[in-house]
C-alpha positions, -999 to +999 in steps of 0.1 A: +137+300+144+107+324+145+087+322+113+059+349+102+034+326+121+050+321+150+033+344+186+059+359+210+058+334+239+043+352+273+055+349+306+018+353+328+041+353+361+063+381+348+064+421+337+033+446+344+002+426+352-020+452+332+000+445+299-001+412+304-038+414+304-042+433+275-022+406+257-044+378+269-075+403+259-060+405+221-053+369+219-089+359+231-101+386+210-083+369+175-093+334+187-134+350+184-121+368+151-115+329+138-136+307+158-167+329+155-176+321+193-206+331+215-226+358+199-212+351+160-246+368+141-242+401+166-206+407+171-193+432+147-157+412+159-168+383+134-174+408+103-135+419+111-114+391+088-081+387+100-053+394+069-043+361+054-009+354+057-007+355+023-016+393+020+016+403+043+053+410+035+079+388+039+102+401+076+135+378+063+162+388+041+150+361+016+128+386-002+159+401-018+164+369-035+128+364-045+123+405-058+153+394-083+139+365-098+111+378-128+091+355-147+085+365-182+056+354-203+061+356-244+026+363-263+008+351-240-026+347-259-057+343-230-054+371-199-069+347-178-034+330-177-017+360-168-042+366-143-036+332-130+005+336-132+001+372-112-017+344-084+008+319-082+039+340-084+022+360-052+014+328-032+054+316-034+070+355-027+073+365-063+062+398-076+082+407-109+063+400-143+072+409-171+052+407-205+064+400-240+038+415-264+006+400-245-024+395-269-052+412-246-037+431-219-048+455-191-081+424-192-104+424-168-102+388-167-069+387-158-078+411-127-104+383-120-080+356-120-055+374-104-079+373-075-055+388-047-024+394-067-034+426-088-007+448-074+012+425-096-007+433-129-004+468-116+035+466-118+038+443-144+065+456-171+050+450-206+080+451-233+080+446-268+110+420-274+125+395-252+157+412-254+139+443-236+128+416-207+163+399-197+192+427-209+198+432-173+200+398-163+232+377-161+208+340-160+182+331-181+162+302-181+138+293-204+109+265-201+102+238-225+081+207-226+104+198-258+137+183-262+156+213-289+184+206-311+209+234-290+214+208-260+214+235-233+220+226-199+190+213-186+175+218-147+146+197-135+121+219-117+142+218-083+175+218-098+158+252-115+147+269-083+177+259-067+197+272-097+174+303-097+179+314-058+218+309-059+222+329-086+195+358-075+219+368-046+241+390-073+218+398-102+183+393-116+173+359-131+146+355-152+122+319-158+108+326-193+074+310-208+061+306-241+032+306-260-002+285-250-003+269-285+036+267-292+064+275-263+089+297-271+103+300-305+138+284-315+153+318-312+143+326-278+155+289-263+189+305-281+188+333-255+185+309-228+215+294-204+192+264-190+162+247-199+141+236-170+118+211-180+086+195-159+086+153-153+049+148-164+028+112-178+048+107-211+016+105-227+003+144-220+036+161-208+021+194-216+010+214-188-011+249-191+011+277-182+000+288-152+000+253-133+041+254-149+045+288-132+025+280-101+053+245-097+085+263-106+073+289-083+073+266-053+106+249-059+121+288-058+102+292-022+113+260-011+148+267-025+147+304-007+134+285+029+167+265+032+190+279+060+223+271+033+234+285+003+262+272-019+290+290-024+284+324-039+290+320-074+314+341-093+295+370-110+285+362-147+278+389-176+242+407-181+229+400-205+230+432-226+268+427-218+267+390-237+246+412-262+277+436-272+299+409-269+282+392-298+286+424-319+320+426-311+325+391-321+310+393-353+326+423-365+359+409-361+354+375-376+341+399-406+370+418-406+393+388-409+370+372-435+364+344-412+329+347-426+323+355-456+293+374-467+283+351-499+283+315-471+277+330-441+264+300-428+255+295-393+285+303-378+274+331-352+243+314-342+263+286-329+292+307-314+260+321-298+248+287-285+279+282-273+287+311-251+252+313-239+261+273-228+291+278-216+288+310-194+316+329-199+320+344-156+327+381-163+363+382-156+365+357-185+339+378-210+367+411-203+396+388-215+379+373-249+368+414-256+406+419-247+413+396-275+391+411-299+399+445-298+437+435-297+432+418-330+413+449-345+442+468-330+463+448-355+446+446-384+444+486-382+483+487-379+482+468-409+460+484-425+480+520-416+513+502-430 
């Protein structure tokens, strides 16, 4: 299979001689471009860099996969690191960030240390809540150097970008990141449907954001290179759709006085938990509203009687 690297072959014995020889021409032309050959301080040919490969677009149809897979960094406090994200998500075909309340942001520094990625600082989508970031996502994975009380699934970095590319052939997916100092708050793991964590020395586990990004990264590139998918999975709620589900929810377990206002409890932050583990496919999330709105349906007949 051809790759992005890979030349045309040429046949010297066949076609039109004089296009033939133009070819050969270019191709000793690129080899000066690189080499630097015979005249390198006079020839304006070694002043004319060739493109990295970096720099060009992706031919294949995995770039769908990879333009529906965001990563979203929470607070991030040093633009240096958001800089350095915009660089690694570039390198392995990524080009959606989004930004949770950044601390200093448009930085020059992160334009520094974005190096050859600022197009993605350019498009980067700066939001104000995490909600904002993922509503129109149907997985969300968020990234954790801790072991949390809400026992999500949890991904190994190649089970993630495995997980990640499967799932980005029907809807965005989104990898989120936490703070420098902190990681993501309890609340925000809540939102989450995995957590991917990094195999590190035991003794310093904790890895700088960037270098976290910049690994995941690769196992989604690796994961996109493979020639077989598995079977397309059955489409899954957004998750603005699990969002009015929730309401939903909670206003009928009111209405019955399954929760009462004076001991709330925690009941709907672990009926939360668990729907957000157990990943209701969208078929499934129409039935459970069908449910609720047919026992509102009844409690209104009641109520009329």
């Amino acid at each position: 299979m051809r790759t992005r690297f890979d030349s045309p072959s040429i046949d010297p014995t066949g076609g039109n001689g004089l296009i033939n020889a133009a070819i050969s021409v270019s191709i000793r032309l690129q080899h000066l471009n690189r080499t630097g050959g015979p005249g390198r301080a006079d020839s304006h040919l070694n002043r004319t860099r060739l493109p990295h490969p970096a720099a060009e677009p992706r031919p294949d149809a995995n770039s769908y996969m990879l333009d529906n897979i965001r990563i979203v960094l929470i607070n991030t406090f040093h633009p240096g690191n958001i800089g350095a994200a915009a660089r690694a998500m570039k390198n392995m075909g990524l080009s959606q960030l989004y930004l949770v309340q950044p601390n200093d942001y448009p930085s020059e520094e992160a334009v520094s240390r974005a190096a050859g990625a600022k197009d993605l600082l350019d498009n980067a989508q700066v939001v104000e809540t995490l909600e904002e970031a993922i509503a129109d996502c149907q997985l969300v994975i968020g990234t954790s150097a801790r072991d949390r009380t809400f026992n999500l699934p949890k991904l190994d970095a190649r089970e993630c970008g495995q997980k990640a590319v499967s799932e980005a052939r029907t809807a965005p997916v989104a990898l989120v990141f936490g703070r420098e100092t902190m990681g993501l708050h309890n609340s925000e793991i809540a939102q989450c449907n995995y957590h991917v964590y990094i195999p590190a020395n035991p003794a310093y586990p904790v890895l700088n954001v960037a270098q976290a990004i910049q690994l995941l990264c690769y196992e989604i590139w690796m994961a996109a290179e493979q020639q077989s998918y598995p079977e397309q999975p059955q489409p899954y709620p957004l998750q603005k759709e699990m969002g009015l589900f929730y309401e939903h929810l909670e206003r009928v377990l009111r209405r019955t006085r399954f929760i009462i206002p004076q001991h709330e409890g925690k009941v709907l932050e672990k009926l939360r938990r668990y729907f957000n583990r157990s990943r209701p496919e969208k078929v499934e999330l129409n039935m459970l509203r069908g449910i609720l709105t047919s026992v509102e349906e009844t409690l209104d007949d009641k109520k009329d009687n």
